[in-house]
C-alpha positions, 0 to 999 in steps of 0.5 A: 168269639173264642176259639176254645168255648168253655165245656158246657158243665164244666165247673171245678176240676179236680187236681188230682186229675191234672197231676194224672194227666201230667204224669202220663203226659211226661212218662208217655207210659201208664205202667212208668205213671203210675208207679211215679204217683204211687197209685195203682195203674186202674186208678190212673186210667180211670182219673184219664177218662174222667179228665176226658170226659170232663173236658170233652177232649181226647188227650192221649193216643193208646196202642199196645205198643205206645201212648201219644199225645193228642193235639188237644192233650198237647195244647193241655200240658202247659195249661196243667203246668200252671194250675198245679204250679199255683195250687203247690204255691197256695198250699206252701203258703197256707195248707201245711200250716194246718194238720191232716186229720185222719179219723181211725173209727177207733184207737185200735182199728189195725188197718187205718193206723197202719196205713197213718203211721205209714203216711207219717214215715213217708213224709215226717215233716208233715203233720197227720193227726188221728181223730175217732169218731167210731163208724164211716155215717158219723164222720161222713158229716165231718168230712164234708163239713171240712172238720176231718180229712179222711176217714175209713170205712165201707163207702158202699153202705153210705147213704147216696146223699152222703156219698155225692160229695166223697169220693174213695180208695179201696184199701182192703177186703178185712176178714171178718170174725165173730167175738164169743163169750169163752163159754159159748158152745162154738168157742172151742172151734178155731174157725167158726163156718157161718151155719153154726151161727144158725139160731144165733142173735149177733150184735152187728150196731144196730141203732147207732147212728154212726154205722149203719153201714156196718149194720146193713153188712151184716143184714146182707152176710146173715140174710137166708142164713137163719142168724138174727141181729141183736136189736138195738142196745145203750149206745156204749160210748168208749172201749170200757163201756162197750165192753160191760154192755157186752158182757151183759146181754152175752150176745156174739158180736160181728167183727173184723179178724184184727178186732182188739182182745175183750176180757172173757171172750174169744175172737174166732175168724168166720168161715164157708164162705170167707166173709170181707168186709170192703174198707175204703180210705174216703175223703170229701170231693176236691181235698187238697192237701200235701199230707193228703196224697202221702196218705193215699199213698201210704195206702196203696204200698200198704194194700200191695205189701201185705195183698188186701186187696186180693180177694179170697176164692171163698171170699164173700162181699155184698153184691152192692160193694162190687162196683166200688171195690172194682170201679170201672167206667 
């Protein structure tokens, strides 16, 4: 008989999980582990947890003042050491023979290509491909059929069956803003409060299949405030088409602050409350890939130089992003 049956459940692990624990095993500091791994001290903590829980063992000791390790987390180290030796094996041989590819949503979505042109400064040596595929629905399928890598996106707003195989890293609560024809009657205001938009149809991409997550914000942002949304419209497939589809039904269209200029209109932030629209880097559960931890990285430099991740007091989220914007266990 085996003096360490296998854990009951236990089938694949991640190795993200691993690296966690590793960290922490050499530093014996959570604050010194996490600035190695480039990832915020929350995110480590949870990633412990969850590697204690999965293999039903508790592998550190934490006071106030130190962090040891346990037996079994003694027992583990070696054991860590030598999976993460053959996946860094594996991925020399085959992984980085093959881009990562990053869907941006859209060309000029601010947030997404900073944090990929970040990732591309961080290791230049690594290969990072964009790819667009318009809204966090549509490129969900792609994830998790391995034709992407990662995208962006409200991961909150994802159907549950979806979200199952993905997993996250909030990167940004993105202001959000209205586009006005120049002549619309709010157009002259420099910020526009939400009880203007009283009476008022707003396209929010109703019917496109590729972002009812986006929708379904906007259903929540405008509830109780008397603004309708724009039923569905031809799905305007390029920047260009858009664009004429717009300028013909003239209807305001919800956005996001860095939302790209469109001729003969006005981009004015909205206001009272500040409302955020959550932004999460998302991946498929079990991605392994060295361009793929540059990335996660470049994310958390990027949320900390630039503070996206700190909320506004009058700031505004739904109610069903919380958890994932703050995870917790």
């Amino acid at each position: 008989m085996p003096a360490h049956p296998p854990v009951p459940g236990l089938r694949h692990l991640d190795p993200r999980l691993l690296r966690a624990f590793l960290a922490v095993a050499d530093e014996l500091h959570f604050t010194r582990a996490a600035a190695r791994l480039y990832v915020a001290q929350q995110a480590l903590s949870r990633d412990v947890r969850r590697l204690e829980r999965e293999l039903g063992a508790e592998l550190f000791v934490r006071t106030t003042r130190q962090v040891t390790l346990t037996g079994d987390g003694e027992r583990l180290v070696p054991y860590a050491r030598r999976v993460l030796d053959a996946q860094d094996e594996l991925l020399a041989a085959f992984a980085q023979a093959r881009p990562l590819l990053v869907d941006l949503n859209f060309p000029d979505q601010a947030t997404a290509r900073s944090v990929l042109l970040r990732a591309r400064e961080l290791a230049p040596e690594l290969e990072l491909m964009a790819r667009y595929e318009s809204g966090l629905t549509g490129a969900a399928g792609e994830l998790l059929a391995g034709r992407l890598d990662a995208s962006f996106g409200r991961f909150a707003g994802l159907d549950p069956a979806l979200r199952a195989g993905l997993d996250h890293q909030p990167v940004r609560y993105e202001p959000m803003a209205v586009v006005l024809p120049e002549d619309h009657r709010l157009a002259s205001l420099e910020r526009i409060p939400l009880a203007a938009l009283e009476g008022e149809t707003v396209y929010a991409g109703a019917g496109n299949p590729r972002t009812p997550e986006w929708t379904d914000l906007a259903r929540q942002l405008f509830e109780g405030r008397g603004i309708a949304i724009a039923p569905p419209v031809p799905l305007a497939v390029g920047e260009e088409e858009f664009q004429r589809i717009m300028a013909k039904t003239r209807n305001p269209i919800l956005a996001v602050v860095d939302f790209p200029a469109m001729p003969a209109t006005v981009l004015r932030p909205l206001v009272d409350p500040v409302p955020l629209s959550p932004l999460s880097l998302v991946w498929r559960r079990g991605l392994v890939h060295p361009a793929f931890d540059v990335l996660r990285r470049a994310a958390v430099e990027l949320s900390v130089e630039r503070g996206w991740l700190q909320r506004p007091v009058d700031g505004w989220i739904p109610a069903t992003d919380q958890h994932d914007m703050h995870p917790c266990d």
